[in-house]
C-alpha positions in Angstrom: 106.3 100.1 59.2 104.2 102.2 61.8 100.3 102.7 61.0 99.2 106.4 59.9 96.0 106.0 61.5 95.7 107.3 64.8 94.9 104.4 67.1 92.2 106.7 68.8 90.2 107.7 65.9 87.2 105.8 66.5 84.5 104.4 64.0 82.5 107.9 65.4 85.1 109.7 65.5 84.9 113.9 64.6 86.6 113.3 61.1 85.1 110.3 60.3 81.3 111.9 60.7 82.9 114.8 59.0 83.8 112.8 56.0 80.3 110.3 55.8 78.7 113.5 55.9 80.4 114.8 52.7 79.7 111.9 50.9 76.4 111.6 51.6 76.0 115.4 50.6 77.5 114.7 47.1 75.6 111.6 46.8 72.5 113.2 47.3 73.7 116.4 45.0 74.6 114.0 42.3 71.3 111.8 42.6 69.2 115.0 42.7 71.1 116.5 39.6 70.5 112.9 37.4 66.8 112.6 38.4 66.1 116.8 37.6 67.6 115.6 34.0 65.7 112.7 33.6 62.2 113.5 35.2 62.7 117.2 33.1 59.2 117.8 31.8 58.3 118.1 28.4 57.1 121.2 27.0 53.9 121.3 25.5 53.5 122.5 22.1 50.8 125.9 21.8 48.2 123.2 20.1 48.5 121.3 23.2 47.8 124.0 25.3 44.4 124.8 23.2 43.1 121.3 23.6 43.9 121.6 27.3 41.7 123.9 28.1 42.0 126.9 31.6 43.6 125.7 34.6 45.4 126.4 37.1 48.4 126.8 35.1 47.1 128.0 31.7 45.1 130.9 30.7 43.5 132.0 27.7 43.2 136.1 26.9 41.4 136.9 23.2 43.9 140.8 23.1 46.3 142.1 25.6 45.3 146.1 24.4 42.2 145.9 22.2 38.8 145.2 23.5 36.9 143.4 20.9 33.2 145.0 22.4 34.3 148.8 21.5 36.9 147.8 18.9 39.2 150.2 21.1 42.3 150.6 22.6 41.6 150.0 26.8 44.2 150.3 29.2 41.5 147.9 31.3 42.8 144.8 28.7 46.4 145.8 29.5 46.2 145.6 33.4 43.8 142.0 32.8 47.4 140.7 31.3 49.1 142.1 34.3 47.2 140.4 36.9 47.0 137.2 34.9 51.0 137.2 35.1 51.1 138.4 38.8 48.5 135.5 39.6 51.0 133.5 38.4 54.2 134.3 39.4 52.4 133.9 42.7 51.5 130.5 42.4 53.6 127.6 41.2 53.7 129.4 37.9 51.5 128.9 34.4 51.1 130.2 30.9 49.1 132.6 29.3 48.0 132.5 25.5 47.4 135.7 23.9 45.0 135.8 21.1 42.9 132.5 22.1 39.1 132.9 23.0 38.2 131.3 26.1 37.3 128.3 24.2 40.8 127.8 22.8 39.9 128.8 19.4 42.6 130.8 17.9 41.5 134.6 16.9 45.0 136.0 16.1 46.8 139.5 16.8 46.0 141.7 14.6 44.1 143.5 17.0 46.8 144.4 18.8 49.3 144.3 15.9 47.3 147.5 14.4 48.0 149.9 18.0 51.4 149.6 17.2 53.8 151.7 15.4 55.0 148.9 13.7 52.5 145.8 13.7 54.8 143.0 14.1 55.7 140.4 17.1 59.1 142.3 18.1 57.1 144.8 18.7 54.1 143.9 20.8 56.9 141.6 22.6 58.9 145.3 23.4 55.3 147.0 24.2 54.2 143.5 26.7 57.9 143.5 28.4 57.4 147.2 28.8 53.9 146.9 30.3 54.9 143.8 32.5 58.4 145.7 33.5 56.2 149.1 34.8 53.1 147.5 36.8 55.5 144.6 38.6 59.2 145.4 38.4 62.1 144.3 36.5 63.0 141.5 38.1 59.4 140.0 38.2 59.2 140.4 34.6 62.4 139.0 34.1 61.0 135.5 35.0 58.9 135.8 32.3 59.4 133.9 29.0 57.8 135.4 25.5 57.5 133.8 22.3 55.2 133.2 19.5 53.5 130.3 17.6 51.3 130.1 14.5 48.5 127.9 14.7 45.5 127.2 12.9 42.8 129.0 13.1 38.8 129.9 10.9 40.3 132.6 8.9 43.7 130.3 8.3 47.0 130.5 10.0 47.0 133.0 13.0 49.8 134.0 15.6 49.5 133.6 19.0 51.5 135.2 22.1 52.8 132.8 24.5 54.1 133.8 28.0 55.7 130.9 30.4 55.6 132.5 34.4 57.5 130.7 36.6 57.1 130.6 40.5 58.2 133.5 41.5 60.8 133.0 45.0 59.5 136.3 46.1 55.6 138.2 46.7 55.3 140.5 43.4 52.9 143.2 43.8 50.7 144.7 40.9 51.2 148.3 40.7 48.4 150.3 38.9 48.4 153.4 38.5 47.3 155.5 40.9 46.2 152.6 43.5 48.5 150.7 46.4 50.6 147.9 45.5 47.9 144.5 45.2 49.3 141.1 45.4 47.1 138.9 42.9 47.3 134.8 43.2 46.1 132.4 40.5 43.4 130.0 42.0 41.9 127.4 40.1 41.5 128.4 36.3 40.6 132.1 38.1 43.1 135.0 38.9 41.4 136.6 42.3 43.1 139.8 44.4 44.0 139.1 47.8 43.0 141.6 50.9 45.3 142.9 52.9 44.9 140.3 56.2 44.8 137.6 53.3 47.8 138.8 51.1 50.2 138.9 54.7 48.9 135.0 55.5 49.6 133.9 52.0 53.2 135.8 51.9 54.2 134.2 55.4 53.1 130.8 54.4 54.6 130.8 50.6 57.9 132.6 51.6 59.0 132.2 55.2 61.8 134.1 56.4 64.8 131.8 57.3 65.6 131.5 60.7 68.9 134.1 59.8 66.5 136.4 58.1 64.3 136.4 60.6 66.5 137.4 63.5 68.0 139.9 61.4 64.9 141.5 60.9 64.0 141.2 64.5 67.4 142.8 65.3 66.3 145.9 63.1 63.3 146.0 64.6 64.5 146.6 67.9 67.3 149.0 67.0 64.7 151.0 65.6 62.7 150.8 68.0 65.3 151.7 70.7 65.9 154.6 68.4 62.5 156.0 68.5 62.4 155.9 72.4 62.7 159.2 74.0 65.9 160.3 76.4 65.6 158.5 79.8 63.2 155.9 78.9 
């Protein structure tokens, strides 16, 4: 009975490199999937987050549209919530606790509750997707995650807003109105705006462009540069 395998094919053969390699690929995919499952991180509870305390990744706000000085409506709260959630989708994502003091003492949302037509948590989570959806864009809103907890609090039990940012795989840019595009980064247990020469270092560094990306947008480049050339130059 003849042999199938080719009496050339040696131990480094192209096939046999070709076929180590797949292995070792899947064994790495299949390892990398079991440890993601095991190692997945628990999430903390909204009590949790109030004994933490500000960080890097969590941030109290006391209203999202109210401000508790004038008793008023102010846009100025509103665009505070915006750059909190920009800082964050910027960084390696965080969460955000509406209705806390910056003590973590729960104060509740009827603040905010009483601007809306209808006072109730579907609708301030309609009004917040709305607000997030206008100042940074669909998709960077979409990586947000609303929901709401009741916790304890000194006039009983109080609602709070939770929002979970992840890490954005893109820059998002606050858009205010009536002002450029500002790229905000959370720092610390602080939320601070980048300048411009700042905001293109941190872009570069956080998302570089692959080396396909790159060329391609070298290859624009060019072609419209060419294009912009006069006749005989």
């Amino acid at each position: 009975m003849k042999s199938r395998i080719r009496p050339d094919a040696g131990v480094f053969s192209l096939v046999t490199i070709l076929i180590c390699l797949a292995f070792s690929v899947a064994a790495i995919a299949g390892y990398g999937a079991v440890a993601a499952y095991v190692q997945r991180p628990v999430r903390a509870s909204v009590p949790e987050l109030l004994a933490q305390g500000e960080s890097d990744r969590l941030e109290f706000k006391s209203t999202a549209r109210v401000n508790l000085r004038t008793g008023a409506k102010d846009e100025r709260m509103e665009q505070i919530i915006a750059k909190a959630v920009c800082g964050f989708l910027n960084a390696d994502g965080g969460a955000l606790l509406i209705g806390v003091d910056d003590n973590g003492t729960a104060l509740g949302l009827d603040p905010d509750f009483a601007t809306l037509k209808s006072p109730d948590a579907d609708r301030f989570e309609l009004w917040l997707r709305d607000l997030l959806s206008t100042t940074m864009g669909a998709n960077a809103a979409n990586l947000v995650t609303v929901d709401f907890a009741t916790v304890p609090g000194d006039d009983g039990e109080l609602l709070v807003c939770r929002l979970d940012c992840g890490a954005s795989p893109r820059p998002v840019y606050l858009r205010a109105k009536g002002t450029a595009p500002e790229l905000y980064v959370r720092s610390g247990n602080s939320t601070r705006q980048l300048r411009v020469d700042d905001a293109a270092d941190y872009v570069m560094h956080r998302w570089p462009l692959s080396l396909g990306s790159n060329l391609a947008a070298q290859v624009k480049a060019a072609v419209r540069f060419s294009g912009e050339l006069p006749p005989g130059r």
